[in-house]
N, C-alpha and C positions, 0 to 999 in steps of 0.2 A: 244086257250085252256089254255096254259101257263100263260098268263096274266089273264085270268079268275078268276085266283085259288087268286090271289091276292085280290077278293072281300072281300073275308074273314079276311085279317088283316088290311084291310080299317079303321082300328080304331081313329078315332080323340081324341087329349091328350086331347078334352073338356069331354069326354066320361070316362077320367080317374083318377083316385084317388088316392096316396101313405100316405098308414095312418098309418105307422109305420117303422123303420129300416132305413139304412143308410142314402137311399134314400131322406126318411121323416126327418133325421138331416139336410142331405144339402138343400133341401129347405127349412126349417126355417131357415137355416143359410144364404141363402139366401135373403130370403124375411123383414129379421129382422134387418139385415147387411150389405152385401154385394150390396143388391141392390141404399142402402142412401151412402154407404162408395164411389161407383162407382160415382156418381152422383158429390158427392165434390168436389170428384178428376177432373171432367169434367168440373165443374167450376171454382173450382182452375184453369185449364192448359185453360183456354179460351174458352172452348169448347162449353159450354151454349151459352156464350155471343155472340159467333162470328156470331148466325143466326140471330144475329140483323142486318147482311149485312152491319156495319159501319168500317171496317177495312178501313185503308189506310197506303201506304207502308211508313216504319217507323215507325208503331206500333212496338207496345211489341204485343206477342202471334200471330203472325203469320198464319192464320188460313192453315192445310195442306190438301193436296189435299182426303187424305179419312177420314176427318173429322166428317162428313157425316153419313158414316157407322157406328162412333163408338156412335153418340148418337143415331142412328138407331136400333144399336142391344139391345141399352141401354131401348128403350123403348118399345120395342119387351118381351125383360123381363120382363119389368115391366106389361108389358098389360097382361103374363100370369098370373103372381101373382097378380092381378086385375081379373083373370078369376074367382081365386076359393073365396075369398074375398075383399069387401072395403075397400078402402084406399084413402079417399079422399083428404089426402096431397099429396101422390105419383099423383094419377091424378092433381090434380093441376098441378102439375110439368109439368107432357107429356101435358096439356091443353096449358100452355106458350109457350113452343116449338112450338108446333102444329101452335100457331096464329100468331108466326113466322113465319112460313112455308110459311101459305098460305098470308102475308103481303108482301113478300119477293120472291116470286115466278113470275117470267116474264110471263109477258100476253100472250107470247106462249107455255107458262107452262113447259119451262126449269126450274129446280131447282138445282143449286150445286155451294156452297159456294166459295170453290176456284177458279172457272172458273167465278165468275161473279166479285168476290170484287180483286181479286190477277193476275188473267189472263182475263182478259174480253175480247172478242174478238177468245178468242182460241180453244173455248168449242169444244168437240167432233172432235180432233185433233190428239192426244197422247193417243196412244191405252192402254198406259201400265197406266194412271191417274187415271184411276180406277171407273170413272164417271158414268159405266153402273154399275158395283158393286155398289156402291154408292148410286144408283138410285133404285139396287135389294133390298139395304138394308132397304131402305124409304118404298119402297112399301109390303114389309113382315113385318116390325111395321105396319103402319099403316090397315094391315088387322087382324093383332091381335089386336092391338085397338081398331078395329068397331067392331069383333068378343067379345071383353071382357067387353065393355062397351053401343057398340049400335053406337057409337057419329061417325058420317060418314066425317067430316071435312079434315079430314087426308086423308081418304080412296080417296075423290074425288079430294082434290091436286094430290095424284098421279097419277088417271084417267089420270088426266092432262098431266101429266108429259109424262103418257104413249103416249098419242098422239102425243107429242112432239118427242119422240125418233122413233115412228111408221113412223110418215113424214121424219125424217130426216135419216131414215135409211133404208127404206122398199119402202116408196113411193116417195120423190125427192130422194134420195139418195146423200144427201148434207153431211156426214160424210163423213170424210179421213177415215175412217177404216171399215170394216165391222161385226165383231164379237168382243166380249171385249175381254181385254187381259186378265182380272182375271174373270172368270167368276165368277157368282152369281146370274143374272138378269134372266138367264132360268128358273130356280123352282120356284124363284118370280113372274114371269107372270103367270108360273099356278096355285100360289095362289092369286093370282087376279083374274086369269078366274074362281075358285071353290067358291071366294066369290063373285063378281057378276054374275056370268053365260054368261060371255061377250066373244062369242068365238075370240075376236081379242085376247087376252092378250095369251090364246092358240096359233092360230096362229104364233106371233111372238116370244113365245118361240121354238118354232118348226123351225123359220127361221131364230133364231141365232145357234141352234141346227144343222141341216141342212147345213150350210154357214163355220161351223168349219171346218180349214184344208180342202175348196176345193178352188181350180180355184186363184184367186189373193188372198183370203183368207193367205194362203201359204206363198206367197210374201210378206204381208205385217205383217209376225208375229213380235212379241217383240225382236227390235233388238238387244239388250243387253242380251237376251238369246236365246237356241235354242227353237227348232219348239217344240220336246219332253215338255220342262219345263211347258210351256203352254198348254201342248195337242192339238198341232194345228200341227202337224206331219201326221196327216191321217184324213180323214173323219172320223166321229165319229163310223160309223156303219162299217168302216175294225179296228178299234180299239179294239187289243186283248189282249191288256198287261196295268194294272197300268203306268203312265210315269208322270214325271216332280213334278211339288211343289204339295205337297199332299193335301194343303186346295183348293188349285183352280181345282185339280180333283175332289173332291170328289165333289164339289160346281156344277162341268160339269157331273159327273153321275148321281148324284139327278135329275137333270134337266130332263138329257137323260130319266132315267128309270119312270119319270113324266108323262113325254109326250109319252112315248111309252104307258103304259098303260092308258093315257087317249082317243091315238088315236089310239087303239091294234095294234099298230106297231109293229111286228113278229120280224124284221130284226132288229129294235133298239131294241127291247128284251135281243135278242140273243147276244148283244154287250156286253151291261148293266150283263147279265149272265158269259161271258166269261172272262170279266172285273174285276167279282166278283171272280168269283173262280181262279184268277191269284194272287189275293189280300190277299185270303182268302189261300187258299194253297202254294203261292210261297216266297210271300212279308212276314207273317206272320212267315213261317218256315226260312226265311232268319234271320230276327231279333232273333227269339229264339237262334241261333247259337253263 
């Protein structure tokens, strides 16, 4: 009944409109500025260039291990400001990248820059590299880009990709690690499963979800911090307090409170709720002080 009530604010930002007030200055200052300013600066610092996959050690720009993410979120932006109008240079732009992606992508539809041109051989090793982040990040552009433009090329490299991480995590279970150390790739897969209707991508958000903080989970968390910093301290569903680096919680409750409402899951609910009002009434009135 709880998640129920949630039907009602089901609202998608394509559903929405800011035609005036502060809101409406920062996206034009966005979409005017800040979106071309970012972009420079990404090719300035190598960042474009490096998905050409021609790195070799002893280059200048170095490409680093969340690379990845940052021209990810980079076109995650831009595909929403592609949602409410064209911009056939910006598209351009994500089109490049894009035909990178999918030129550059291993026939077993592993994708991630630093694991193939700087560490080959080591992928899906080093829990803390960030590679399933990296991998959430790919797949939340790429479904705002089919979502803003139609053009599905992105969306099915990451199918791909998905596969790739399903086999080697789910079904050989050929990774060293079980769950990422920063999450992000949770709420990614269920915007995967909401834009194809593909209940695997559910699925395995539910069994990185699920997999946090239990059984060797535990053991093998980020050794250079504790269990807390990560939220890998409890299963997610006896998790009743805010804990550890704040982007990578909140990146693990999105997920949680996803998937609980997508699969009325009571008891992750009731986390996600407990979660909140810890945040909301404890963490909140701390900082006030």
């Amino acid at each position: 009944l709880l998640i129920e009530r949630l039907d009602m604010n089901n609202i998608s930002y394509k559903n929405v409109n800011i035609n005036k007030g502060y809101w409406k200055d920062k996206q034009l200052l966005n979409e005017n500025v800040t979106i071309n300013s970012v972009y420079d600066r990404f090719y300035d610092t190598g960042r474009i260039e490096a998905f050409k996959f021609e790195y070799k050690e002893g280059d200048d720009k170095r490409p680093h291990f969340f690379w990845d993410s940052d021209i990810a979120k980079w076109i995650e932006g831009a595909a929403y400001i592609l949602n409410n109008k064209s911009d056939k240079e910006l598209e351009n732009k994500i089109d490049y990248i894009v035909d990178l992606i999918e030129k550059n992508q291993l026939n077993d539809g592993y994708f991630n820059i630093y694991f193939t041109v700087v560490e080959p051989g080591k992928r899906f090793t080093n829990r803390d590299c960030h590679e399933l982040y990296c991998a959430g990040h790919l797949m939340e552009a790429a479904v705002a880009y089919f979502e803003a433009t139609g053009k599905d090329k992105f969306l099915k490299c990451m199918e791909k990709y998905a596969e790739c991480i399903e086999r080697e995590f789910m079904i050989n279970k050929t990774a060293k690690f079980i769950t990422p150390g920063h999450e992000e790739i949770e709420l990614a897969l269920v915007k995967m499963y909401r834009c194809t209707n593909n209940r695997k991508y559910l699925d395995m958000a539910k069994f990185f979800i699920d997999n946090r903080g239990v059984g060797s989970d535990v053991e093998d968390f980020i050794k250079c911090f504790n269990e807390k910093y990560a939220q890998n301290h409890l299963p997610v569903r006896e998790q009743k307090t805010a804990e550890g680096h704040a982007v990578r919680a909140c990146y693990l409750y999105s997920g949680m409170s996803d998937v609980a409402y997508e699969t009325k899951d009571q008891e992750l609910y009731a986390a996600c709720k407990e979660i909140f009002n810890d945040i909301a009434k404890t963490n909140f009135k701390t900082f006030e002080k």
